[in-house]
C-alpha positions as CSV (number, residue, x, y, z in Angstrom):
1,X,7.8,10.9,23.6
2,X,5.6,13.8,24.9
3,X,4.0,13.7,28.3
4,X,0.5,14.4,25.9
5,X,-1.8,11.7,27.5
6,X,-2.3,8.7,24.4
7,X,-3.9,5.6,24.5
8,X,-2.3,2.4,24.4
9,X,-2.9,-0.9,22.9
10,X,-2.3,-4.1,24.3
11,X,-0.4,-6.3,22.0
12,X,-2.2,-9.1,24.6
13,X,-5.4,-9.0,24.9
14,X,-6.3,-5.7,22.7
15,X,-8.1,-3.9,25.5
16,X,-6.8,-0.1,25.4
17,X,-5.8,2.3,28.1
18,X,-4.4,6.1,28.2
19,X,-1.0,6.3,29.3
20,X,2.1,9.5,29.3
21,X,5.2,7.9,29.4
22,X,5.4,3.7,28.7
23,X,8.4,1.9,30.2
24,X,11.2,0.6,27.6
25,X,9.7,3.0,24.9
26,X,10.6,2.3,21.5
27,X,9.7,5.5,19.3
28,X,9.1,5.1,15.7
29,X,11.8,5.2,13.5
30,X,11.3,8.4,11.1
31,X,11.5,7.8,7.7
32,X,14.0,4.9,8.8
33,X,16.8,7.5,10.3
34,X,18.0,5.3,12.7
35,X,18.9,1.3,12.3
36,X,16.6,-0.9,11.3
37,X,15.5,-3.4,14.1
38,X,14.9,-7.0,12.8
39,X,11.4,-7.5,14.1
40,X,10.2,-3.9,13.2
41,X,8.8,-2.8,16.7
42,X,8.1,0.3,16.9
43,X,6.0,3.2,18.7
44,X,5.9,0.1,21.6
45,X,6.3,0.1,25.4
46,X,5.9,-1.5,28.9
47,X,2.2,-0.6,30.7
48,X,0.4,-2.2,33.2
49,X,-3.0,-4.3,31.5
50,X,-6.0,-4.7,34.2
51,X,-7.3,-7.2,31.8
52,X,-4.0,-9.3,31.9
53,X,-3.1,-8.6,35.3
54,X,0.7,-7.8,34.5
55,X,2.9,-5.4,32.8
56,X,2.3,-6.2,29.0
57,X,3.5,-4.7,25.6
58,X,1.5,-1.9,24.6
59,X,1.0,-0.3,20.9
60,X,1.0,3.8,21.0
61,X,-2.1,5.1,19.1
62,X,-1.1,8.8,18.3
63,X,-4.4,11.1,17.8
64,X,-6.5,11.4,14.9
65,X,-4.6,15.3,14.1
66,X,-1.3,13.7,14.4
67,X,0.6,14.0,11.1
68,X,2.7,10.8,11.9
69,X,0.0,8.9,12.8
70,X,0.1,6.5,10.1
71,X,3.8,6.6,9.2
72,X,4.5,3.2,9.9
73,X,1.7,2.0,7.4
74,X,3.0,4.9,4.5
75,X,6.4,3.2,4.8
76,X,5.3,0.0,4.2
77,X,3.3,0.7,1.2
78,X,6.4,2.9,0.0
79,X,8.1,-0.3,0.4
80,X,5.5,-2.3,-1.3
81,X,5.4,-0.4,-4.2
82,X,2.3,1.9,-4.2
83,X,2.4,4.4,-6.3
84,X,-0.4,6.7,-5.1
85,X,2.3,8.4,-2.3
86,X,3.5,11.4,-3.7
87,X,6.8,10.6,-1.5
88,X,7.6,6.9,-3.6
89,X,8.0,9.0,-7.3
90,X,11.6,9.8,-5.1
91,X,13.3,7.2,-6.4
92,X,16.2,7.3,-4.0
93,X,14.2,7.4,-1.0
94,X,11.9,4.5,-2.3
95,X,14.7,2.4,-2.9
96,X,16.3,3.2,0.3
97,X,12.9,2.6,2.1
98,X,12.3,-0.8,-0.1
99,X,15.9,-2.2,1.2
100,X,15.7,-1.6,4.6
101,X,11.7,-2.9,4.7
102,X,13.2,-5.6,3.3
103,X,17.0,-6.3,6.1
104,X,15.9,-9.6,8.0
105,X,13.0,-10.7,5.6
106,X,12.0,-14.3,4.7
107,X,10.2,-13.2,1.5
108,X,7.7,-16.3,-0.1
109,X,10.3,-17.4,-2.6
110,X,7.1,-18.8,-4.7
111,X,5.4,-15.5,-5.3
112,X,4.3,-14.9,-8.9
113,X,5.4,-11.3,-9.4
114,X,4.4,-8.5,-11.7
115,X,6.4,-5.9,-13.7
116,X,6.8,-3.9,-16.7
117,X,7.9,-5.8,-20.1
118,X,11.0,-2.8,-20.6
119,X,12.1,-3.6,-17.0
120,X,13.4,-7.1,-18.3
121,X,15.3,-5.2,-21.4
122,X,16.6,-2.5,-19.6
123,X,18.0,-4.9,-16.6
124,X,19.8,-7.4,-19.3
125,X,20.9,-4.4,-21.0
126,X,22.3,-3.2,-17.5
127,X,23.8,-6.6,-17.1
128,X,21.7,-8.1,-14.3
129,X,19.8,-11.1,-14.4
130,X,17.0,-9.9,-12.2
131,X,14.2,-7.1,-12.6
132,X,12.1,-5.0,-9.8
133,X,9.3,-5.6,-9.8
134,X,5.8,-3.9,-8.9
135,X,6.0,-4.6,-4.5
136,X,9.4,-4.0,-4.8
137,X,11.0,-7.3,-5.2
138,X,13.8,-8.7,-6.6
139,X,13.1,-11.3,-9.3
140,X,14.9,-13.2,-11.7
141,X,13.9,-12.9,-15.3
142,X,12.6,-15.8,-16.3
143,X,13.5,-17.3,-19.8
144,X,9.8,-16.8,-21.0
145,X,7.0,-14.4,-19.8
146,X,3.4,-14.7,-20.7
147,X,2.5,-11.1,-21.3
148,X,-0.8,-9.7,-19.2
149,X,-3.4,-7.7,-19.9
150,X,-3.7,-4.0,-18.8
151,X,-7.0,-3.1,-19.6
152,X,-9.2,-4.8,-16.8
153,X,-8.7,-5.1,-13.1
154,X,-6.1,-7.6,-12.1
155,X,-7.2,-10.0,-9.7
156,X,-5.7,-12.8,-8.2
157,X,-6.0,-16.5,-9.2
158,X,-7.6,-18.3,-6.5
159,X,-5.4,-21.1,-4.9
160,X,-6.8,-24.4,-5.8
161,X,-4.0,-26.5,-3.7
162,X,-2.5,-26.0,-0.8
163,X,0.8,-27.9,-1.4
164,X,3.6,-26.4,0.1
165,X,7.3,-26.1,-1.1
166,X,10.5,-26.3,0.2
167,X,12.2,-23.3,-0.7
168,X,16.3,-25.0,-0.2
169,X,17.8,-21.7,0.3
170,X,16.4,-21.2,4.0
171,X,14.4,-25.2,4.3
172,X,11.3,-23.0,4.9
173,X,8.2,-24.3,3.0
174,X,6.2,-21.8,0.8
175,X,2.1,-22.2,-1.1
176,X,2.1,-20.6,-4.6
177,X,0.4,-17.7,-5.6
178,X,-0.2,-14.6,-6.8
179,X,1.8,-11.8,-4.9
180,X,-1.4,-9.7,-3.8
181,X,1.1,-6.5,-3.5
182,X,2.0,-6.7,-7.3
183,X,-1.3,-6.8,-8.3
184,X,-2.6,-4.0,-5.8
185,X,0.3,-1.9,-8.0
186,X,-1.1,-3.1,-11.4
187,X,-4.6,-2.0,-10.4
188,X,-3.1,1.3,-9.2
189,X,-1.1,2.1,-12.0
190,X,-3.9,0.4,-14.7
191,X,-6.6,3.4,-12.5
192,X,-3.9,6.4,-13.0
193,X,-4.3,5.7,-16.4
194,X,-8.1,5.8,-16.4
195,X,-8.3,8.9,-15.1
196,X,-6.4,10.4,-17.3
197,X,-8.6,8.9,-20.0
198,X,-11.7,10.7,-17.7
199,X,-10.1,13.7,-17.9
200,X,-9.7,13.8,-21.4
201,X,-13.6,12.6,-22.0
202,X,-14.3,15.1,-19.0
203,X,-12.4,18.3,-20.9
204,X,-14.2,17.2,-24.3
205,X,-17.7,16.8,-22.8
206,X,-16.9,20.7,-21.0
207,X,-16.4,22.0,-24.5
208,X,-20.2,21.2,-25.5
209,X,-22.7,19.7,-23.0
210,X,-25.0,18.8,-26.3
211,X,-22.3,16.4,-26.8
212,X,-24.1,14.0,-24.3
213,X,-26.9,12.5,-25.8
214,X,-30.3,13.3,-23.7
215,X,-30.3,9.7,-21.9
216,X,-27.0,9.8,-20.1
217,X,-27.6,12.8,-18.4
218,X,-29.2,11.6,-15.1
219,X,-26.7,8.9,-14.9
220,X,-23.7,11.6,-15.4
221,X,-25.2,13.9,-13.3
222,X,-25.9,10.6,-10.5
223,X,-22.4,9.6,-11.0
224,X,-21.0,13.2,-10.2
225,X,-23.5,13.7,-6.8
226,X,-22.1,10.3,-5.7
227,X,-18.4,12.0,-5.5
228,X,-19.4,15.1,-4.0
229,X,-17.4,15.4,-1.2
230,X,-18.0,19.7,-0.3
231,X,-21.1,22.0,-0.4
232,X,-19.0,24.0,-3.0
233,X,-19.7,21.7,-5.3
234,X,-22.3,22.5,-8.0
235,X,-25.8,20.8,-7.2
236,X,-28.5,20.5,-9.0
237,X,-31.1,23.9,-9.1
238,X,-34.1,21.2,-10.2
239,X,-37.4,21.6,-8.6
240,X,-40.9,20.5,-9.8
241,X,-43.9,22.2,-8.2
């Protein structure tokens, strides 16, 4: 760790101080380089809180500019399954990352995952009785599937019980439901595939503007100034005087 003056986070009470060098520092482990540590802690260390009144455990913020800031949180969507990291289409680092995210886990054995149809095929044509899905998972193929829909959002099926159950592999007990991180995937690989649709509408539309009829074109033009995000942008030259 630099001697760059950071702010820390007590894991205690949340109330944040600036700091140099934290006692017992635990540095993040870089694109999981090192051995993984059961309980995950890392960028952690030993300060003094004036809230608590003791030494405490203390979460390094990095600054805003930092380009590690956030790479605990990219590894663990790498490791969920997101698809929107230019980094998880490696498919031997996502697995590697997925594997070791997953070395001391309790995972809820009573998830109801998500994944492609093909996956099932290809994985009993590989001989394996189990299938990856979206967060990363493994699953066992089940003997029937009820196939979902692609074309809307996916959303979750609220929980209407709250019975637990036993899961007799590790006596833990487990609710049912929808694995959230399978259907964040679905929804991000379902909105991949609309934009491609956009960009074909968007590329057809560029070849003849009188292709719009005349009542769309303030809520085209609306929907486009909503997304602006740079003064480069076109804008609109209309003025009434």
């Amino acid at each position: 760790m630099s001697d760059q003056t950071k702010q820390a986070l007590c894991c205690e009470c949340g109330s944040i101080r600036t700091c140099r060098r934290p006692r017992n520092h635990k540095t993040e482990n870089y694109w999981l380089t090192g051995p993984i540590d059961r309980n995950w802690h890392r960028e952690t260390g030993d300060l003094k809180c004036s809230e608590c009144g003791r030494i405490t455990r203390h979460a390094i913020i990095h600054p805003d500019k930092d380009s590690f800031r956030d790479h605990a949180e990219r590894l663990t969507r790498i490791a969920l399954g997101t698809t929107k990291d230019p980094v998880s289409r490696d498919e031997s680092l996502r697995g590697r990352v997925q594997a070791a995210y997953r070395q001391g886990r309790e995972p809820n054995p009573r998830l109801m995952h998500r994944w492609l149809a093909g996956d099932s095929e290809a994985a009993r044509e590989a001989g394996r009785d189990y299938v990856i899905t979206f967060c990363g998972e493994k699953h066992q193929i089940p003997n029937s599937v009820v196939p979902l829909s692609t074309d809307k959002p996916a959303m979750p099926d609220p929980v209407r019980w709250d019975q637990e159950y036993e899961d007799p592999a590790t006596g833990l007990w487990w609710v049912q439901m929808d694995c959230v991180d399978c259907l964040r995937v679905s929804n991000e690989r379902r909105m991949a595939r609309r934009r491609k649709v956009l960009a074909e509408w968007l590329a057809w539309l560029l070849a003849a503007d009188s292709r719009v009829p005349d009542e769309h074109v303030d809520t085209l033009i609306e929907a486009f100034e909503a997304t602006q995000k740079s003064e480069t942008a076109p804008k609109s030259q209309d003025s009434t005087r």
